[in-house]
C-alpha positions as CSV (number, residue, x, y, z in Angstrom):
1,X,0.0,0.0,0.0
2,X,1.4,3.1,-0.8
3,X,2.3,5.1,2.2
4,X,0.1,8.6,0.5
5,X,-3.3,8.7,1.2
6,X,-4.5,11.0,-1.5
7,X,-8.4,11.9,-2.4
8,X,-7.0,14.4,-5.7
9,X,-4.9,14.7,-7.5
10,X,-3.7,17.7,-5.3
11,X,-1.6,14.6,-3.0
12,X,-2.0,14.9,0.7
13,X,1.3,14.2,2.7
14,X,0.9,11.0,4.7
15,X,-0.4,11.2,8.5
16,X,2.7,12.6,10.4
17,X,4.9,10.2,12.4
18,X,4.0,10.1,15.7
19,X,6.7,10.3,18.7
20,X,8.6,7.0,19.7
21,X,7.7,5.9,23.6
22,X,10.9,4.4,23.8
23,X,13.3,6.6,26.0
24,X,16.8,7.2,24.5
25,X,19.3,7.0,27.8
26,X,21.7,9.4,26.4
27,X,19.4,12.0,26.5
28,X,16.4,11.8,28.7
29,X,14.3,15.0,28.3
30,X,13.2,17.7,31.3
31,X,10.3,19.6,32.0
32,X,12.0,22.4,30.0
33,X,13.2,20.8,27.0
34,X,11.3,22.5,23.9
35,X,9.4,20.2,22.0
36,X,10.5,19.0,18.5
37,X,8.5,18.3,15.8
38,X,8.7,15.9,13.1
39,X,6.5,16.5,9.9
40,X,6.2,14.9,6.1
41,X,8.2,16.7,3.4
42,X,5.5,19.8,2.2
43,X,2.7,18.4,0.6
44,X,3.1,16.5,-1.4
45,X,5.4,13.8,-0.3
46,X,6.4,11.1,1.0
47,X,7.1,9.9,5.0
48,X,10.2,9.1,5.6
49,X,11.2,6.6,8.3
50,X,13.1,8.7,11.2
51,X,15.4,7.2,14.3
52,X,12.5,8.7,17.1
53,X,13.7,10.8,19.7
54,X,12.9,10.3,23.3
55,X,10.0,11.9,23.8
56,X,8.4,14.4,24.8
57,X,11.3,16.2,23.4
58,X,10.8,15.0,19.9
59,X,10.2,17.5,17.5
60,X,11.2,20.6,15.3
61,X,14.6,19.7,14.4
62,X,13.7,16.8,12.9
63,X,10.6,18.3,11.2
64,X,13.1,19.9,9.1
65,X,15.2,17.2,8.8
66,X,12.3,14.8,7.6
67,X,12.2,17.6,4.7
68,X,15.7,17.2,3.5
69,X,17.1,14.8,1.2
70,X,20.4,12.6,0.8
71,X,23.4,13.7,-1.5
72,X,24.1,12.6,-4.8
73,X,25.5,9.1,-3.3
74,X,21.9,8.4,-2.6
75,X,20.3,9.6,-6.4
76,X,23.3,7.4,-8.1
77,X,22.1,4.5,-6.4
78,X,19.4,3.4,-8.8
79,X,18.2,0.0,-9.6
80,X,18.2,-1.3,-13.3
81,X,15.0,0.2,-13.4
82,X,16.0,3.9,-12.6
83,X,14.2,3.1,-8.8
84,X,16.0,3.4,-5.6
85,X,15.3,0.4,-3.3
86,X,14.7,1.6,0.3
87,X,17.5,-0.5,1.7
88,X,19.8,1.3,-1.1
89,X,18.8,4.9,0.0
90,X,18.7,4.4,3.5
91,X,22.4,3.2,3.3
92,X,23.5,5.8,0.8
93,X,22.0,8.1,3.0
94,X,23.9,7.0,6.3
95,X,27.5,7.1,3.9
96,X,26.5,10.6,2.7
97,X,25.6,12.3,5.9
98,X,28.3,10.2,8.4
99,X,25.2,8.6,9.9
100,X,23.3,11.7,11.0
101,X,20.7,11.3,8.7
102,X,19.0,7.9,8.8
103,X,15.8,8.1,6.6
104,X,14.5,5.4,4.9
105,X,12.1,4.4,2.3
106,X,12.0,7.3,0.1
107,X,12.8,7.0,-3.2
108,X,14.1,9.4,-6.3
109,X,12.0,9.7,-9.0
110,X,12.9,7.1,-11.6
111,X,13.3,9.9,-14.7
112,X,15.3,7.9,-17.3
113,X,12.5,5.5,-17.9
114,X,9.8,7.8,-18.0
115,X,12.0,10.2,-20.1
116,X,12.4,7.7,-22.5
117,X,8.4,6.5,-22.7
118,X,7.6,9.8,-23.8
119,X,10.2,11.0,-25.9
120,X,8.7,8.0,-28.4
121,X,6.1,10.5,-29.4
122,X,7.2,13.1,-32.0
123,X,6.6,16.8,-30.5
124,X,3.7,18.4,-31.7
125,X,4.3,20.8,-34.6
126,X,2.4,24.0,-35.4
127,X,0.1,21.9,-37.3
128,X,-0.7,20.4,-34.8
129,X,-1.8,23.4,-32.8
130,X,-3.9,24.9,-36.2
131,X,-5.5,21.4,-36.0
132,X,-6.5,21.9,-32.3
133,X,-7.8,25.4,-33.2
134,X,-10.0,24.3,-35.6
135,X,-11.3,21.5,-33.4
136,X,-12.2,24.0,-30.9
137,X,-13.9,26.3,-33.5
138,X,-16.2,23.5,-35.1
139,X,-17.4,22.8,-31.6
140,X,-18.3,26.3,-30.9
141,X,-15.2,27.6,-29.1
142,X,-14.6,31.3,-30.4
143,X,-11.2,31.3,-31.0
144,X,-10.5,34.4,-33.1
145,X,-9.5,36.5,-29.4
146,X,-6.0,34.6,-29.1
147,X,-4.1,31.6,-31.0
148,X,-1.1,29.0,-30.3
149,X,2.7,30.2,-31.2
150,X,5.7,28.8,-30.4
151,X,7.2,31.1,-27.4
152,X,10.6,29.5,-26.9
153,X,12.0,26.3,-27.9
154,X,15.1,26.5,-26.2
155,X,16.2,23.9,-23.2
156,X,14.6,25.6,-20.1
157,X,12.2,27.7,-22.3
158,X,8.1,28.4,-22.3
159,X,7.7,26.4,-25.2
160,X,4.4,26.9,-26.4
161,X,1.9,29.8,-26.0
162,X,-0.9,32.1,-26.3
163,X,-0.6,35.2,-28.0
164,X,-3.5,37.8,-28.8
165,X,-4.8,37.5,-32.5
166,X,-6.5,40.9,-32.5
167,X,-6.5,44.1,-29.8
168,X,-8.0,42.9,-26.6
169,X,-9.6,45.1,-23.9
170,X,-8.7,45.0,-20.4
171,X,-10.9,41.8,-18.6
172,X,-12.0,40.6,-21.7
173,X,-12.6,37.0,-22.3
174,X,-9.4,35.8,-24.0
175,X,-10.7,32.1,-24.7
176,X,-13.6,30.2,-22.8
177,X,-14.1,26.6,-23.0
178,X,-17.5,24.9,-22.6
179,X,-17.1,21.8,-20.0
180,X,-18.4,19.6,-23.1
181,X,-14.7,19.3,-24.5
182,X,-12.9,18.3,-21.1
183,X,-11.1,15.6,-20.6
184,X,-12.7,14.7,-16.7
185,X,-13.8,12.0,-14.7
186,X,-17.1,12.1,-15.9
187,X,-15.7,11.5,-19.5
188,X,-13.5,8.4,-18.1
189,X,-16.3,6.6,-16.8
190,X,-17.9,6.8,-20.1
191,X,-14.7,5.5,-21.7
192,X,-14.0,1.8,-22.1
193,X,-12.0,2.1,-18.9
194,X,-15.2,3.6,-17.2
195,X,-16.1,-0.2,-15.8
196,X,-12.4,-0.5,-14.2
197,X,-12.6,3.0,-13.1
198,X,-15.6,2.7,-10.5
199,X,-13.9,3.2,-6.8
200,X,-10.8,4.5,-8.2
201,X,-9.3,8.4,-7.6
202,X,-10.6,10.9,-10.2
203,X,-7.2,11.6,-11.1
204,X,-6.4,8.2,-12.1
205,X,-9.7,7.7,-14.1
206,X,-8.7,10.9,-16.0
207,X,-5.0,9.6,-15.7
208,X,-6.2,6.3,-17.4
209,X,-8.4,8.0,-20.4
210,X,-5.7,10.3,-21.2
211,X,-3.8,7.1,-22.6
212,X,-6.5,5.4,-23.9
213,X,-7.5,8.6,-25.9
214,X,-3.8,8.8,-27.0
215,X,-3.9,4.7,-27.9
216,X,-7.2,5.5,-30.0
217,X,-5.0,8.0,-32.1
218,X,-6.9,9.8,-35.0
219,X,-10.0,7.7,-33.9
220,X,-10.0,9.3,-30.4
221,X,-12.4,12.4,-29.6
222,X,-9.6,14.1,-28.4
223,X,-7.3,13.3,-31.2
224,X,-6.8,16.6,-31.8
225,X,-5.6,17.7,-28.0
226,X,-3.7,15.0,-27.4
227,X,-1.5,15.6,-30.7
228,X,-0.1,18.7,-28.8
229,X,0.5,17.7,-25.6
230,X,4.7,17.5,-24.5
231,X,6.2,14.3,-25.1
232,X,8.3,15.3,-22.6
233,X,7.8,17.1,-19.5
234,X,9.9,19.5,-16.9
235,X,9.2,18.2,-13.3
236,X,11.8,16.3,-11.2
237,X,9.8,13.6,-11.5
238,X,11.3,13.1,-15.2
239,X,15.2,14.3,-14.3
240,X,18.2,12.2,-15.1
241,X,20.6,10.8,-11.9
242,X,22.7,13.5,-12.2
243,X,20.0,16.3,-12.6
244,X,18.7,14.7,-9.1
245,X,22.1,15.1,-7.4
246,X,21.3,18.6,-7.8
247,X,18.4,18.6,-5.8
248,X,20.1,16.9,-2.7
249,X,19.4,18.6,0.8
250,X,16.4,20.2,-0.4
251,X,12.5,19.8,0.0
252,X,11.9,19.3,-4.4
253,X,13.4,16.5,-4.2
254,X,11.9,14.4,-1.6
255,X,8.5,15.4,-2.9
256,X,9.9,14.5,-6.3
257,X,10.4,11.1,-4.2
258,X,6.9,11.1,-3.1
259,X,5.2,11.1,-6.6
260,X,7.4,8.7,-8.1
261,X,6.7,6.3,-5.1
262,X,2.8,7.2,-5.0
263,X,2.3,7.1,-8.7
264,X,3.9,3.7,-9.6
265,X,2.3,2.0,-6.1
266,X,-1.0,3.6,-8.0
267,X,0.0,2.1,-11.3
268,X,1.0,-1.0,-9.4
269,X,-2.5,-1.8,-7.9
270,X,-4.3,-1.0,-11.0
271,X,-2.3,-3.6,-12.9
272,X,-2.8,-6.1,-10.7
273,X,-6.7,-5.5,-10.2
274,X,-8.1,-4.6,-13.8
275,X,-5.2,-4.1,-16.7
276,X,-3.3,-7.6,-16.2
277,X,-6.8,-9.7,-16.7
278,X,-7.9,-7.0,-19.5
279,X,-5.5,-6.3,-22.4
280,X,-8.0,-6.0,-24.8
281,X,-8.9,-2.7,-22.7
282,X,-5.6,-1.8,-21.3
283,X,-3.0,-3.4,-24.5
284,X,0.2,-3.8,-22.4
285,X,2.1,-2.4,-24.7
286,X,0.2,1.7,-24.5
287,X,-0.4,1.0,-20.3
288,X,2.8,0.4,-19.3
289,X,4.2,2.5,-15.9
290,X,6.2,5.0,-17.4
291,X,3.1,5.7,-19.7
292,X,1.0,6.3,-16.1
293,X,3.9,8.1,-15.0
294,X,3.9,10.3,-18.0
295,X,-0.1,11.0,-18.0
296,X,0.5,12.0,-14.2
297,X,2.7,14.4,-14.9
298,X,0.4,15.8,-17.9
299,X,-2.0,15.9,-14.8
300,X,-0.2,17.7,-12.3
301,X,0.9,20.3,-15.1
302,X,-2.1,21.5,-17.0
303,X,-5.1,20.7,-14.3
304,X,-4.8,24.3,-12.6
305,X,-7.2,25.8,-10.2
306,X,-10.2,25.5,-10.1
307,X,-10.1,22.3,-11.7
308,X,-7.3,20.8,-10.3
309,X,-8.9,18.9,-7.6
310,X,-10.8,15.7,-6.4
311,X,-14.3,14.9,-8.8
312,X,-13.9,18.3,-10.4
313,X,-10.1,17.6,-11.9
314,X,-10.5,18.8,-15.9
315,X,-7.7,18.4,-18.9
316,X,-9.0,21.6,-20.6
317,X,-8.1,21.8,-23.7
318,X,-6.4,25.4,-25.7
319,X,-6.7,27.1,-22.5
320,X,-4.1,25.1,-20.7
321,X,-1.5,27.2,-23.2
322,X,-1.4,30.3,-21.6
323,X,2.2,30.3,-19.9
324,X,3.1,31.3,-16.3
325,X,3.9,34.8,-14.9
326,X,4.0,35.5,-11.2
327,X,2.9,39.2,-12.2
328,X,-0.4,38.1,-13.5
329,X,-3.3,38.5,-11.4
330,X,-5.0,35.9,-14.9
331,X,-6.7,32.9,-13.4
332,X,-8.9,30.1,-14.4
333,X,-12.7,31.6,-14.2
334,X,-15.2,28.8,-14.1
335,X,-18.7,30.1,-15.8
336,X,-21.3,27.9,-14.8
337,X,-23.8,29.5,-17.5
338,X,-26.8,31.2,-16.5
339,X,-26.6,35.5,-16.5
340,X,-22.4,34.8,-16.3
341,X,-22.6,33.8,-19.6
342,X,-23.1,37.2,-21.0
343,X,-19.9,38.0,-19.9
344,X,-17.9,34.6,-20.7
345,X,-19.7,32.9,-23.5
346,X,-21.5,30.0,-24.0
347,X,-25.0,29.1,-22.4
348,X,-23.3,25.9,-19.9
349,X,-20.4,25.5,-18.3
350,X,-17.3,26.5,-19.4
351,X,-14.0,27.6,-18.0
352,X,-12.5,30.6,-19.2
353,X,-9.6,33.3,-19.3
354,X,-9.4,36.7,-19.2
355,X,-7.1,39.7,-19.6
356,X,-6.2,41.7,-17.4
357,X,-7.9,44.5,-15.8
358,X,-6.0,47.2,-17.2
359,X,-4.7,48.0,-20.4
360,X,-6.0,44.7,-21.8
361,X,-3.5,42.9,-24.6
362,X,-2.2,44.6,-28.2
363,X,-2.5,42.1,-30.7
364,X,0.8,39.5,-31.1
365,X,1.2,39.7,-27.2
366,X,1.2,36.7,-25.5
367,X,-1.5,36.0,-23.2
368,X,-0.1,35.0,-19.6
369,X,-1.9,34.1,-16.2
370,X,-0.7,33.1,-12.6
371,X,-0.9,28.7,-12.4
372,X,-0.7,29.8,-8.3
373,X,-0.5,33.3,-6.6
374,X,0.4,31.6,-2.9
375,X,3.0,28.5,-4.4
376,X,6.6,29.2,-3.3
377,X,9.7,28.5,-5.9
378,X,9.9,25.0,-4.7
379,X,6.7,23.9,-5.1
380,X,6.7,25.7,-9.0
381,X,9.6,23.3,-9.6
382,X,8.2,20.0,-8.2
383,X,4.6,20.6,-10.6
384,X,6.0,22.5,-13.6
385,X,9.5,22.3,-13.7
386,X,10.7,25.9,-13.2
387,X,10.9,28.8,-11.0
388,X,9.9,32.4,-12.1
389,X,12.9,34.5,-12.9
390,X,11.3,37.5,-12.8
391,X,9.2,37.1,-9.6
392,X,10.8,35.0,-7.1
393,X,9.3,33.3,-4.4
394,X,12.0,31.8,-2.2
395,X,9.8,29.5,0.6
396,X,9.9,26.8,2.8
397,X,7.3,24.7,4.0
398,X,7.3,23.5,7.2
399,X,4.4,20.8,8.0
400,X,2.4,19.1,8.7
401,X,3.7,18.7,12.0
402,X,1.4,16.6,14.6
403,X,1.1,17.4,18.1
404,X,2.9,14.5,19.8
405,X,0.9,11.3,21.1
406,X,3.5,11.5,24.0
407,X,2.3,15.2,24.9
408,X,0.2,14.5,28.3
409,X,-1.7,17.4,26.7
410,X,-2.3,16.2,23.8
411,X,-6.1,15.6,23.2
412,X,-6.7,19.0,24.3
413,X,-3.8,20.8,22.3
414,X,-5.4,19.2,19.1
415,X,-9.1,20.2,20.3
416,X,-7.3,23.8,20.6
417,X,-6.6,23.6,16.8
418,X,-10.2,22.0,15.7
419,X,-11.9,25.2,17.7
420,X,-9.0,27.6,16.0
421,X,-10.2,26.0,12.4
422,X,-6.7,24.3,11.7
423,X,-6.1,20.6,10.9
424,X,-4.6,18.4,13.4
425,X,-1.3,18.3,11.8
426,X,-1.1,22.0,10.5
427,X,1.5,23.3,7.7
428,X,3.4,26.1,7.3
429,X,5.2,28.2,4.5
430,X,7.6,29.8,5.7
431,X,8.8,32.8,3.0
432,X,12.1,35.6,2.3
433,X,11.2,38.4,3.2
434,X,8.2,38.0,5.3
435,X,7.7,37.3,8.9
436,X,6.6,33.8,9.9
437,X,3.3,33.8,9.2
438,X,0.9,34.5,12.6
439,X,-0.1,30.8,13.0
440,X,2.7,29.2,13.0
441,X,4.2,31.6,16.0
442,X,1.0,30.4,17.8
443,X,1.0,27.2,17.0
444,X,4.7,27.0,18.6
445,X,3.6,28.1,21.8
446,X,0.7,25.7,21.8
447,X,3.4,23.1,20.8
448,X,5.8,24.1,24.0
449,X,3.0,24.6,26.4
450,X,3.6,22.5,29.4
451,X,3.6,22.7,32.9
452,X,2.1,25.9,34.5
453,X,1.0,27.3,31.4
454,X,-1.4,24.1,31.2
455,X,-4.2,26.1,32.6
456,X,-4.6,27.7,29.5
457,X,-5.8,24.2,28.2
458,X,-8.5,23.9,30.2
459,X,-12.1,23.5,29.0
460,X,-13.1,27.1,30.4
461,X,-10.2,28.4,28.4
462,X,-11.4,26.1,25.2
463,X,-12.8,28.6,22.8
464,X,-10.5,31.1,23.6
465,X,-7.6,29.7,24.2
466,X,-6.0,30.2,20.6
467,X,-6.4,34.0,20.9
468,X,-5.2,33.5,24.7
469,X,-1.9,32.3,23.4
470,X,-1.7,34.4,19.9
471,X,0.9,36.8,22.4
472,X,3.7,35.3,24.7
473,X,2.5,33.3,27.2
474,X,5.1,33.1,29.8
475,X,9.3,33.2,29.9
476,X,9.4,29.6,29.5
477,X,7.0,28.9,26.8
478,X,8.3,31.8,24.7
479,X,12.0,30.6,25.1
480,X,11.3,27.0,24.1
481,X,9.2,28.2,21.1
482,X,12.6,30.2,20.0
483,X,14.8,27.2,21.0
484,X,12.4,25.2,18.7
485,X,12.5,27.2,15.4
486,X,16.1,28.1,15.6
487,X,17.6,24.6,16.3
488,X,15.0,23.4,13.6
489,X,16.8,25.9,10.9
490,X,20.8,25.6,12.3
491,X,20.0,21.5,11.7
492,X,18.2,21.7,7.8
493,X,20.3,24.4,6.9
494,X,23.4,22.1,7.9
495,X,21.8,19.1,5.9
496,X,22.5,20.8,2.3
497,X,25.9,19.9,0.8
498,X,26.1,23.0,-1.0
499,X,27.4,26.1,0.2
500,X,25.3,29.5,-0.9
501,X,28.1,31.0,-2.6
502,X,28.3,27.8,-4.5
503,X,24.4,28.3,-5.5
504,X,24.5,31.6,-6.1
505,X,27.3,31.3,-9.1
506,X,25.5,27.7,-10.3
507,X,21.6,30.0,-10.6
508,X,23.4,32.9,-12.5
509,X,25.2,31.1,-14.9
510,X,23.4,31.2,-17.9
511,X,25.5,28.9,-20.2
512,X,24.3,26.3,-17.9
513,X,21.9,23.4,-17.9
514,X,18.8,25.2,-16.9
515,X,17.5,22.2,-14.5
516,X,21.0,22.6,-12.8
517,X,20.2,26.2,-12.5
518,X,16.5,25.8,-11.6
519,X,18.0,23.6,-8.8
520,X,20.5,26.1,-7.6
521,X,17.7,28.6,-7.6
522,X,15.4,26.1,-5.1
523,X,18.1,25.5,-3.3
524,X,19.1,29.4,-2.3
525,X,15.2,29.5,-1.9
526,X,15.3,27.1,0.7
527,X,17.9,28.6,2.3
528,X,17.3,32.3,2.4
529,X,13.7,31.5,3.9
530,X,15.3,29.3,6.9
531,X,18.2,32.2,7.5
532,X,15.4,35.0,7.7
533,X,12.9,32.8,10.5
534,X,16.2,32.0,12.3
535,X,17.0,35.5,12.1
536,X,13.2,36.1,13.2
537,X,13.1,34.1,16.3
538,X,17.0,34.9,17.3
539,X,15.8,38.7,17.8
540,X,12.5,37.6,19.6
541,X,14.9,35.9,21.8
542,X,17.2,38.4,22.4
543,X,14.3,40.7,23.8
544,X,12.6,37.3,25.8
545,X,13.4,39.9,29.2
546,X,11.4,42.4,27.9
547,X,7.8,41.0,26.4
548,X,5.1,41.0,28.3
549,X,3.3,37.6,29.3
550,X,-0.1,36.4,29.6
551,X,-0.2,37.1,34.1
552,X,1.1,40.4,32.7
553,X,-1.5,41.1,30.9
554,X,-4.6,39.9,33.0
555,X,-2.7,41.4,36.2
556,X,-2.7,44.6,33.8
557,X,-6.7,44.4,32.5
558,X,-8.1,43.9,36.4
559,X,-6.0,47.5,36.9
560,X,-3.6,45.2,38.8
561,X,-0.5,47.1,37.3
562,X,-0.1,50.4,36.2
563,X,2.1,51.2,32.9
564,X,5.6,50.6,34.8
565,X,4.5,46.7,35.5
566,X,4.6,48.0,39.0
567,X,1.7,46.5,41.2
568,X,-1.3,49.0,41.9
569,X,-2.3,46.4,45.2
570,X,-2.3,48.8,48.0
571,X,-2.9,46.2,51.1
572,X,-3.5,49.2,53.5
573,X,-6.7,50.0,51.5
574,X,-7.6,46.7,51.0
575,X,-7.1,46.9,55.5
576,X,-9.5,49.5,55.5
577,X,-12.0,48.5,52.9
């Protein structure tokens, strides 16, 4: 069984690992000892097998740590079939990091194989893009607003493209496709897979008509959209060994792990339940598991919001041209018909895109949009295989981290979170330039909050103890919250084998492979995000002396203390009164 539980195609990270009960004798934790957390890589990803620490002290530290990945020992390593065995990595590992880091079970995507499977099919021409456009325009699509062009062909570049076929005003509909033409899970289930379908993820019924539809050829429906689709794609997921070895140490590539290791268990199960014992459905020779592979990744790079997810996940076809820009406020607009239509086209569903507010497009412009206004560099790279150049967005993502089984408080810390609207095991992204974001400063204390400060988790406190500890709750609590995000960052920062002067020079040079430099770039990402929260939390704990706590504060609202923190108690009055 694979160890993701996913529901969509958007993959959920696997149920955090809970702390070990098993005491460690060389270091037996104190009352005091901040908690650390351990966490799956960002979603999504796989779960790595950790050594436990003793617990109750279990946890940040190796939250990042569970995030990292081995060095390029570990992504040389394959098997004949590009696939690391767990045994393999976890040794690899242990050689590369002098037995510090001891994960095992991950593995690195197996690229060569998939690589290969797709580059059979010849790469669509311009042809094959007019042919699409007709397709849409004899079933009803206006198409005369914008029109395929090859952008950049280059190794690292957009490839293809939208660009404006005629002036276009500011928020005008650029291209709107009626849900009719999708490619969804609706569609599958009327396929000849539909029967072996029933049960299954809609991603992997959409997954699975993808290449049936591509088997059928010129017969297919689709015929048309499937002609232009990449036989090749950018993710990690489809990276050589030595393009891997460039990701060591950093969160891509341990997600990149978690897809390849989802995606053929997925694969896996479906042979043995419905393609092995139906080849006149599923002809060995068209399913095979770099073919499932490939169709994934087809998946995971054109389904964008708001179609990207569970029963709702659409292949839309023309509109999933338009390129990326992170200074694009374009998105996805789905029209379900009625009075929107007048402004979208089209009396049903359809999904469309529009311009831009202001200034709309000149004709020969290309048409861009934003695939994800809150994704970080990292998690661009792991989906679409690059990073914006021109709008960065360095990030880390810490979570989901799970309140420890261990915790004597911990039914009522996760109860805290349910009444505060969070999941059990919360995540975090943690970005350059920005503070930590509010929750995650909170959810530290919460973490930490032991001993005296208990009280706070009592029933009476229930619905308001979130906003009770959204300021510093006592010296303690504050300190091991600090302790906890800065030992967290010195530990993942010291699991990368680069150095940042090293990554700096391998991002800027140009003559480069661009994956190597797309790697470099992820890399610094990671890195300047972890320097800035240690940063953060290495100030807060400079000034620890000097914030007021939660008796503080209540002392302060019953008129307790004046402005100085100097008691107002007078016990003579109190005598006389």
């Amino acid at each position: 069984k694979s160890p993701l539980q996913c529901d969509s195609l958007s993959v959920k990270a696997p149920r955090p690992l809970s702390p070990s009960h098993t005491r460690s004798a060389a270091a037996v934790p104190t009352e005091s000892a901040p908690t650390k957390v351990t966490h799956s890589p960002t979603r999504p990803g796989t779960q790595p097998c950790l050594p436990c620490p003793p617990s109750p002290a279990r946890l940040v530290m190796a939250a990042f740590l569970a995030t990292t990945s081995v060095a390029a020992a570990a992504v040389a390593a394959r098997t004949t079939d590009g696939r690391l065995k767990a045994t393999e990595l976890s040794n690899n590992a242990r050689a590369a990091s002098g037995g510090r880091n001891r994960r095992c079970g991950a593995r690195v995507p197996a690229a060569s194989a998939a690589a290969a499977a797709a580059s059979a099919s010849v790469a669509a021409s311009q042809a094959d893009f007019d042919a699409l456009w007709l397709w849409l325009g004899s079933k009803g699509v206006d198409t005369s607003g914008v029109s395929p062009r090859l952008m950049d062909d280059g190794p690292g570049g957009r490839g293809w493209g939208l660009v404006a076929a005629k002036n276009l005003g500011g928020n005008e509909t650029a291209l709107s496709v009626p849900a009719s033409l999708w490619m969804t899970a609706k569609t599958a289930r009327a396929s000849p897979v539909g029967p072996f379908v029933e049960g299954q993820l809609p991603w992997v019924a959409v997954a699975l008509q993808l290449l049936h539809e591509k088997a059928k050829g010129a017969s297919s429906a689709w015929a048309a959209y499937v002609a232009t689709l990449p036989a090749a794609l950018d993710a990690p997921l489809f990276w050589t060994p030595p393009q891997l070895a460039e990701l060591a140490g950093t969160q891509l590539l341990q997600n990149a792990a978690g897809y390849d290791s989802y995606v053929r268990g997925t694969y896996r199960a479906l042979a043995e339940s419905a393609m092995e014992g139906n080849p006149g459905v599923f002809p060995p020779e068209v399913f095979t598991e770099q073919a499932f592979v490939w169709a994934f990744g087809v998946l995971r790079s054109r389904a964008l919001p708001p179609v990207d997810q569970g029963d709702g996940i659409a292949l839309v076809p023309g509109l999933d041209l338009a390129n990326h820009s992170g200074l694009s406020s374009a998105t996805w607009t789905l029209n379900n018909g009625g009075l929107g239509s007048v402004f979208g086209g089209g009396a049903g569903p359809s999904m469309l895109l529009r311009t831009e507010k202001k200034g709309g497009l000149a004709a020969g412009a290309e048409l861009v949009m934003n695939y994800g206004p809150a994704k970080i560099d990292s998690q661009f790279a792991l989906d679409y295989g690059f990073a914006d150049e021109f709008c960065s967005r360095p990030g880390y993502v810490l979570g989901p981290i799970a309140i420890p089984d261990t915790d004597a408080n911990c039914f009522d810390k996760v109860d805290v979170l349910q009444v505060a609207g969070l999941l059990e095991a919360p995540a975090f992204t943690i970005r350059a330039f920005e503070d930590p974001p509010p929750e995650m400063r909170i959810f530290m204390r919460l973490l930490n909050l032991k001993g005296q400060d208990a009280f706070l988790l009592e029933a009476i406190f229930r619905k308001e103890a979130w906003g009770l500890i959204s300021d510093p709750v006592s010296l303690d609590n504050e300190t091991d919250a600090c302790t906890t995000m800065i030992n967290g960052c010195e530990e993942a920062l010291a699991a990368y084998p680069t150095r940042v002067e090293d990554d700096r020079v391998a991002a800027e040079d140009t003559s480069s492979d661009p994956r190597r430099r797309l790697a470099a770039r992820v890399r610094l990402g990671e890195k300047q995000a972890l320097t800035e929260v240690m940063g953060f939390y290495s100030a807060v704990e400079v000034k620890l002396d000097k914030l007021e706590y939660y008796q503080e504060r209540r002392l302060r609202s019953l008129n307790l203390l004046d402005r100085d923190g100097s008691s107002t108690y007078d016990p003579f009055e109190e005598t006389m009164a």
